[in-house]
C-alpha positions as CSV (number, residue, x, y, z in Angstrom):
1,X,0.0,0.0,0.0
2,X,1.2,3.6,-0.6
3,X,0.3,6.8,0.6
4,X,-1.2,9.0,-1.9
5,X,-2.0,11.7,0.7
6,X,-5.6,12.2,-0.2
7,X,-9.1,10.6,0.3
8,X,-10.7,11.2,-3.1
9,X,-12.3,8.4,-4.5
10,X,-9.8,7.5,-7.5
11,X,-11.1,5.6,-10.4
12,X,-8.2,6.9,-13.1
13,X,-5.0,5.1,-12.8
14,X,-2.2,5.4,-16.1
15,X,1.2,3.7,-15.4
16,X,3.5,5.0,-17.7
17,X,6.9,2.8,-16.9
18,X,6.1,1.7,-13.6
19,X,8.2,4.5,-12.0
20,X,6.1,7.3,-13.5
21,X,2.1,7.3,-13.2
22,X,-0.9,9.2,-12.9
23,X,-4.4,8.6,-10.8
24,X,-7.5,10.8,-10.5
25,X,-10.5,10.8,-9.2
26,X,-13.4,12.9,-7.1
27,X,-13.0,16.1,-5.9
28,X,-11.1,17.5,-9.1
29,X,-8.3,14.9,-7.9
30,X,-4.8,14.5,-9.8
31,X,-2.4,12.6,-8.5
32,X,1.1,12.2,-10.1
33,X,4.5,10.0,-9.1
34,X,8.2,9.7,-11.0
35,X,9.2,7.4,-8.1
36,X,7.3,4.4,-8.5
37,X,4.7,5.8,-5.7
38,X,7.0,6.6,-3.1
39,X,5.9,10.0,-3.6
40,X,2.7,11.2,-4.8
41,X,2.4,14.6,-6.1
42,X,-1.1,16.4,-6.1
43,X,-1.7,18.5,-9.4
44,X,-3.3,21.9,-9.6
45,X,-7.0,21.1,-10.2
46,X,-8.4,21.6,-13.5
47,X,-10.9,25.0,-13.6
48,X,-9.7,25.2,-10.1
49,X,-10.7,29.0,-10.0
50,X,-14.4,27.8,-11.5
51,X,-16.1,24.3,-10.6
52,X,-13.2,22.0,-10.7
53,X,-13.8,21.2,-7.5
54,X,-16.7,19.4,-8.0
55,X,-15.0,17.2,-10.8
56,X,-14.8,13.5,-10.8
57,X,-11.8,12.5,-12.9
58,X,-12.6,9.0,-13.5
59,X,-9.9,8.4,-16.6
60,X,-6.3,9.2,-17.2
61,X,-3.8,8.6,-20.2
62,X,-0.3,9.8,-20.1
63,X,2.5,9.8,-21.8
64,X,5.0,11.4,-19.8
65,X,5.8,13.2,-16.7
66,X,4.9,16.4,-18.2
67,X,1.8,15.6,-20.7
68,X,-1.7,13.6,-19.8
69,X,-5.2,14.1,-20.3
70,X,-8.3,13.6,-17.9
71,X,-11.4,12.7,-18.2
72,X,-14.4,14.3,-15.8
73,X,-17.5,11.9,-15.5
74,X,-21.0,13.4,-14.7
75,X,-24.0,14.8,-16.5
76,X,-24.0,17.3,-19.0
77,X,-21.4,20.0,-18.8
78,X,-19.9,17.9,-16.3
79,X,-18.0,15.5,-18.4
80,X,-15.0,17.1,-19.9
81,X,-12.0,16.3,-21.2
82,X,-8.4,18.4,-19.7
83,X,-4.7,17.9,-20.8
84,X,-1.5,19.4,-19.4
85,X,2.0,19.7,-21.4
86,X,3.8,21.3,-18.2
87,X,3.4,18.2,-15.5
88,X,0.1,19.6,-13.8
89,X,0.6,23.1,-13.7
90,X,-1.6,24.3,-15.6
91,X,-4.7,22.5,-17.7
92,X,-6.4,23.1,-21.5
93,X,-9.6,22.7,-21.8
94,X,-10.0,20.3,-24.8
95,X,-13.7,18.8,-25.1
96,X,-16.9,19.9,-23.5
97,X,-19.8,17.6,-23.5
98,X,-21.8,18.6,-26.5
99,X,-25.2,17.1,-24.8
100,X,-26.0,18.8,-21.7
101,X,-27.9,18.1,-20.0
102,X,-27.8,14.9,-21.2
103,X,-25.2,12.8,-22.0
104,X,-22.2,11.5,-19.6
105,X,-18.8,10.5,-20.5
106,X,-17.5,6.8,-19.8
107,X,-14.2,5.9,-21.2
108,X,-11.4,7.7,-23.3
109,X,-8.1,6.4,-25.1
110,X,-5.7,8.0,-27.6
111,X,-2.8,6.1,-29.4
112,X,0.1,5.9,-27.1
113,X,2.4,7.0,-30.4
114,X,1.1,10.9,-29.3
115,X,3.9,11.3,-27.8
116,X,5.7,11.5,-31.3
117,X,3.4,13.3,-32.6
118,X,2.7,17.1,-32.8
119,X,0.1,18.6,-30.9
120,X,-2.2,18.8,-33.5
121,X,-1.7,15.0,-34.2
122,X,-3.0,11.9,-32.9
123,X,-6.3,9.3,-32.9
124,X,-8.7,8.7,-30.4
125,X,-12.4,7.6,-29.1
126,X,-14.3,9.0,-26.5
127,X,-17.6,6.9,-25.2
128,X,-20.6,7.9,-23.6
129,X,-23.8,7.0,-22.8
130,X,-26.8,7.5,-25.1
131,X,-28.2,10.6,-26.1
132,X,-31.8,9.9,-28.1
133,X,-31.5,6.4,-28.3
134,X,-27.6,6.3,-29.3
135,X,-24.5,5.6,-28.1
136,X,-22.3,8.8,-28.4
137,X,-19.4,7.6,-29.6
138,X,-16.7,10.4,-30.7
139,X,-13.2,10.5,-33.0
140,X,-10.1,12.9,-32.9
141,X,-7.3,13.1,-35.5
142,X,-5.7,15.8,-33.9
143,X,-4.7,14.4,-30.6
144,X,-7.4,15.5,-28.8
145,X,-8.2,18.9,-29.6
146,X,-11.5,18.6,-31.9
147,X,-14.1,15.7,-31.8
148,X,-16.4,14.6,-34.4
149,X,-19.5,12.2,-33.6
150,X,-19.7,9.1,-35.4
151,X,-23.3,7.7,-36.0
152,X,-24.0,4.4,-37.3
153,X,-27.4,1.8,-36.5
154,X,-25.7,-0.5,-34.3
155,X,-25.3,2.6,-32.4
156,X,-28.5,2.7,-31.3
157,X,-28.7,0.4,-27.8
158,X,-30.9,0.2,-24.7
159,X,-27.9,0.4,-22.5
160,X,-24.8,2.2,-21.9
161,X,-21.3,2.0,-20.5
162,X,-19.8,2.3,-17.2
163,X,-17.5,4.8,-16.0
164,X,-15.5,2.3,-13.8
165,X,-12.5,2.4,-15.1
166,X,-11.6,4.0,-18.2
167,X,-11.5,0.4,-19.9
168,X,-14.9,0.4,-21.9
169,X,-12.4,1.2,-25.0
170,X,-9.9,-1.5,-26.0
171,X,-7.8,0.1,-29.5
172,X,-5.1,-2.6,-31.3
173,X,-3.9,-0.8,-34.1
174,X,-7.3,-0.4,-36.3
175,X,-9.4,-2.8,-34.5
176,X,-11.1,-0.7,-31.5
177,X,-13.7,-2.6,-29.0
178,X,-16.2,-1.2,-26.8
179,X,-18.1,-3.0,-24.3
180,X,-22.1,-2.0,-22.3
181,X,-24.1,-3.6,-20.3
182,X,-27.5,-3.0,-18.6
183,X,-30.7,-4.3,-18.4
184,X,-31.0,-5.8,-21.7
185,X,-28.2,-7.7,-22.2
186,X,-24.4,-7.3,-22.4
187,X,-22.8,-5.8,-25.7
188,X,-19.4,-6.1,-27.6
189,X,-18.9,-3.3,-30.4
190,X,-16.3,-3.7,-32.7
191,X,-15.0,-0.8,-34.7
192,X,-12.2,-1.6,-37.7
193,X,-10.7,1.2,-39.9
194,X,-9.3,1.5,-43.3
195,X,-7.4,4.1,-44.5
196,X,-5.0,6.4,-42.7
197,X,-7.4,7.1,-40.2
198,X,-4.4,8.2,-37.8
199,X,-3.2,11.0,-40.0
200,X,-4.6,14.9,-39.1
201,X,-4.9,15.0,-43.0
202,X,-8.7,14.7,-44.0
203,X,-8.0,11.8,-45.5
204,X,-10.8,9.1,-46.4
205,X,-11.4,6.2,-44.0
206,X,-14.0,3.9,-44.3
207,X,-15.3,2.5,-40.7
208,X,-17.0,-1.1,-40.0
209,X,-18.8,-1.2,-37.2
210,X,-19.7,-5.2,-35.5
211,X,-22.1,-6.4,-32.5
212,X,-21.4,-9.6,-30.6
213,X,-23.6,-10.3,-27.6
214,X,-21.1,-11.0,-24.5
215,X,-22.0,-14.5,-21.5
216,X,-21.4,-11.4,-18.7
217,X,-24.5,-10.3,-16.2
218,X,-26.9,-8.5,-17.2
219,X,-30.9,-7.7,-16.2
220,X,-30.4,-4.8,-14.3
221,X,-29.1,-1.4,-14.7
222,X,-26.0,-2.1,-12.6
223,X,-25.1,-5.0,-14.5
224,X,-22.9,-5.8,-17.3
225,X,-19.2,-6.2,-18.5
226,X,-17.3,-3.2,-17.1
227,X,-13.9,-3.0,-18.6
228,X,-12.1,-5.4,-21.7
229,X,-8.2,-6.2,-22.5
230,X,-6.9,-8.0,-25.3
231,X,-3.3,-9.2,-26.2
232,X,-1.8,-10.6,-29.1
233,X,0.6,-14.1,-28.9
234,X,2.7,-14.4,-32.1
235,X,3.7,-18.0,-33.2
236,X,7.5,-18.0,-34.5
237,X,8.6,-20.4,-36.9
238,X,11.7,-22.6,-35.7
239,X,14.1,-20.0,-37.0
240,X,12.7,-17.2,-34.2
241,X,12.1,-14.8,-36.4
242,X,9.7,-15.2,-39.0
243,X,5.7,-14.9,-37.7
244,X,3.6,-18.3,-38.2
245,X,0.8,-17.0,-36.6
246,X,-1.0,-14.2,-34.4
247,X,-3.4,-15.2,-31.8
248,X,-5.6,-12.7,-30.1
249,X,-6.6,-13.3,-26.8
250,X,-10.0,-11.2,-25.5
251,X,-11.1,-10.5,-21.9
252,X,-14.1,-9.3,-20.7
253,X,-14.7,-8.7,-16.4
254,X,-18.0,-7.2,-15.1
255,X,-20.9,-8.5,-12.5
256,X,-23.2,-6.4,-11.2
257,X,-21.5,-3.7,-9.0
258,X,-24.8,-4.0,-6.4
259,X,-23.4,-7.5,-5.8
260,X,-19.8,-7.3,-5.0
261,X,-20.0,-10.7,-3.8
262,X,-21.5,-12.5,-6.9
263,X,-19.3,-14.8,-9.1
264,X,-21.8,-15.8,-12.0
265,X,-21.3,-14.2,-14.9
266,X,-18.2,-11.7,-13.9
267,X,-15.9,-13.0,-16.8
268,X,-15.4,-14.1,-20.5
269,X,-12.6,-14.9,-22.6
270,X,-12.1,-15.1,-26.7
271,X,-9.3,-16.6,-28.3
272,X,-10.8,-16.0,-31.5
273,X,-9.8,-12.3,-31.9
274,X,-12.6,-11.6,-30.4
275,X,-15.4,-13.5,-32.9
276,X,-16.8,-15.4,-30.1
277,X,-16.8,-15.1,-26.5
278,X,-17.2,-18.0,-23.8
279,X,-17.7,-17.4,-19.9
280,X,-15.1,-18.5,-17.6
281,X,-15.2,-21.7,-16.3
282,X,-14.3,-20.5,-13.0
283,X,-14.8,-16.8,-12.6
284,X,-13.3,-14.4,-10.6
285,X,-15.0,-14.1,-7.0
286,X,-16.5,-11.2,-7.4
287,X,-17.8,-8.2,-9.8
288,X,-14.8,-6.9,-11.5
289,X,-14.6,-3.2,-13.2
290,X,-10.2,-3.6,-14.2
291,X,-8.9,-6.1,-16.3
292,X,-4.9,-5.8,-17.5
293,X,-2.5,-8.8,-18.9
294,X,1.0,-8.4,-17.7
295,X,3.8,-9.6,-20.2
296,X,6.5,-10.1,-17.6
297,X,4.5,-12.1,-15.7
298,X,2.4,-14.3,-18.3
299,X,-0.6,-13.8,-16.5
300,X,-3.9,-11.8,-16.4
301,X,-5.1,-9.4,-13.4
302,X,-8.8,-8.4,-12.7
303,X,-10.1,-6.7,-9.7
304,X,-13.0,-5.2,-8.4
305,X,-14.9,-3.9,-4.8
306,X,-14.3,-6.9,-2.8
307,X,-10.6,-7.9,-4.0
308,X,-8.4,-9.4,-7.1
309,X,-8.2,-12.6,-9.1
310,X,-5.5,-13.8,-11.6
311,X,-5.7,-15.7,-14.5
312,X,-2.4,-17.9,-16.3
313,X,-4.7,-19.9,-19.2
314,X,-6.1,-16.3,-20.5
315,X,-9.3,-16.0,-18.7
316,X,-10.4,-19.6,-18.9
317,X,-10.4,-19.8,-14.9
318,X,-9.2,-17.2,-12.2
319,X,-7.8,-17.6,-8.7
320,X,-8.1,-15.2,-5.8
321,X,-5.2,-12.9,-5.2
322,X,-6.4,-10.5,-2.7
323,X,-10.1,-9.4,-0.7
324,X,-8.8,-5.5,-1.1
325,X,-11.7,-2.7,-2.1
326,X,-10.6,-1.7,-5.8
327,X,-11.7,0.5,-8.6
328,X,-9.0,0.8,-11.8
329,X,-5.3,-0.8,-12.6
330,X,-2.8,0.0,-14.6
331,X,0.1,-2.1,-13.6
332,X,2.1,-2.3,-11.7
333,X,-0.5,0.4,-9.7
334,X,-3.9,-0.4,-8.0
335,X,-6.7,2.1,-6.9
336,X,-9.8,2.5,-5.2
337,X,-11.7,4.2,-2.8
338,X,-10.7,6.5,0.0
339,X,-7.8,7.4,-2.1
340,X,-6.2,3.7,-1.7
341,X,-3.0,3.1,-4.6
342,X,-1.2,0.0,-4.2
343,X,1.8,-1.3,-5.7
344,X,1.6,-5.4,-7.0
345,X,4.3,-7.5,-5.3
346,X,5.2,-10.0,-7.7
347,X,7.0,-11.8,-5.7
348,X,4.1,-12.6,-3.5
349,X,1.9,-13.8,-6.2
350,X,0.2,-17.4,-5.7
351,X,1.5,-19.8,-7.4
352,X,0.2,-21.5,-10.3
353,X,-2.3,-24.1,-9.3
């Protein structure tokens, strides 16, 4: 456990190389570290002088000690997008939900390469929940600074997402995945691009949009898959070099977050690029809202309001890790209410069954 020397309720969590990393949450809360959490820093709140304040940060991407962007969660002009080039000083305002009073904003993510790019360069998605029937679902080419609606029928759902998080949005080069739940049923999106869709160059790109129905919890308006993660496994041919094959391994955690204790239907897995989804055949042991695979350790992490599980046959069955009270990870960080941030020790991980 570290001490991030606040008691905001933090839901935004973005490692950047384990020694530098960024949390938000309630409050206008910004958190920052460059000493794998030894320290953390508070930033200056975003609108501070106005209604920062009253801000609930519940995503965070960075890409450096000096540049991220957060995301503010709440209804109408209350979800907004903020990014900083000076390490937290000071804060742009980028993006304004376009919808109030409706609308509220549920998960972000721009390419990681932004931080090669200008400032007027860079692709992203921004989700929230429906407006009129549709999910709003928006685009940037120009890292951030404009957004542009996309509309398309499968759009149009009777549920939304959930501002957990900031995993509803999985992006592997052109493939992009969204998941929502509630009390219908529980929803993958898929959305592919062609073209040079990451170039700030009005460029044509064509956009394929897929629906898959996902084996997590739903019935309820509390219920359904919460965050996904996806990793690719490239098969080398006996030379080492040369790529046989690539693999893509999907995972899907949610539950119903009124049930922290319920197991049944808190997991799926796909090893079929995400084509078909099965449940796990033993699930985590409890609603989950954080999913992340770790490389080093060859194995997945999920973890929710009643603890952690871990998975080493990608997703097919999980086992305990701890009963902590968590929100987001981005690894090797943890977070969750009452401003808790924790720090995985490897070495203390169970071992494999």
């Amino acid at each position: 456990m570290q001490d991030s020397g606040t008691a905001a309720g933090l839901r935004g969590i973005d490692s950047v190389d384990g020694t530098v990393a960024w949390a938000s949450g309630t409050g206008g809360t910004v958190l920052k570290t460059t000493d794998r959490g030894a320290h953390w820093q508070k930033c200056a709140v975003p609108d501070g002088d106005k209604d920062g304040a009253t801000l609930d940060f519940r995503g965070v991407q960075a890409w450096d000690a000096q540049t991220a962007i957060v995301m503010a969660s709440g209804p109408g002009e209350k979800s907004r997008l903020y990014k900083t080039v000076d390490g937290c000083k000071t804060w742009k305002l980028l993006f304004v939900n376009p919808d109030t009073p409706e609308g509220f904003f549920d998960s972000f993510h721009l390419m990681i390469e932004q931080r090669l790019l200008s400032e007027d360069e860079g692709f992203g998605l921004l989700m929230g929940d429906p407006v009129q029937g549709e999910l709003s679902i928006f685009e940037t080419r120009d890292g951030g600074n404009t957004w542009r609606r996309l509309h398309d029928p499968l759009l149009k759902v009777k549920g939304a997402a959930f501002a957990a998080s900031n995993q509803c949005i999985r992006s592997m080069n052109a493939t992009n995945d969204f998941v929502i739940g509630g009390a219908l049923e529980s929803t993958h999106l898929r959305l592919n691009y062609s073209g040079t869709y990451w170039l700030n160059d009005n460029s044509p790109i064509t956009r394929t949009w897929y629906r898959k129905r996902l084996p997590i919890a739903s019935g309820a308006e509390s219920a359904g898959p919460f965050a996904i993660g996806a990793r690719a496994e490239l098969k080398y041919a006996s030379d080492g070099n040369t790529v046989l094959n690539i693999m893509f391994h999907g995972i899907a955690v949610g539950g119903d977050y009124t049930k922290p204790n319920e197991s049944t239907g808190t997991a799926a897995f796909s090893t079929t690029g995400s084509e078909h989804w099965t449940a796990s055949a033993t699930p985590p042991h409890g609603y989950r809202s954080t999913v992340q695979w770790s490389d080093s350790l060859k194995l997945w992490i999920t973890a929710g309001t009643n603890g952690s599980d871990i998975s080493r046959d990608d997703g097919k069955t999980w086992q305990p890790l701890d009963n902590g009270n968590w929100n987001a990870l981005s690894l090797p960080f943890i977070v969750g209410p009452n401003g808790r941030i924790g720090r995985l020790d490897a070495a203390a991980l169970p071992a494999s069954r």
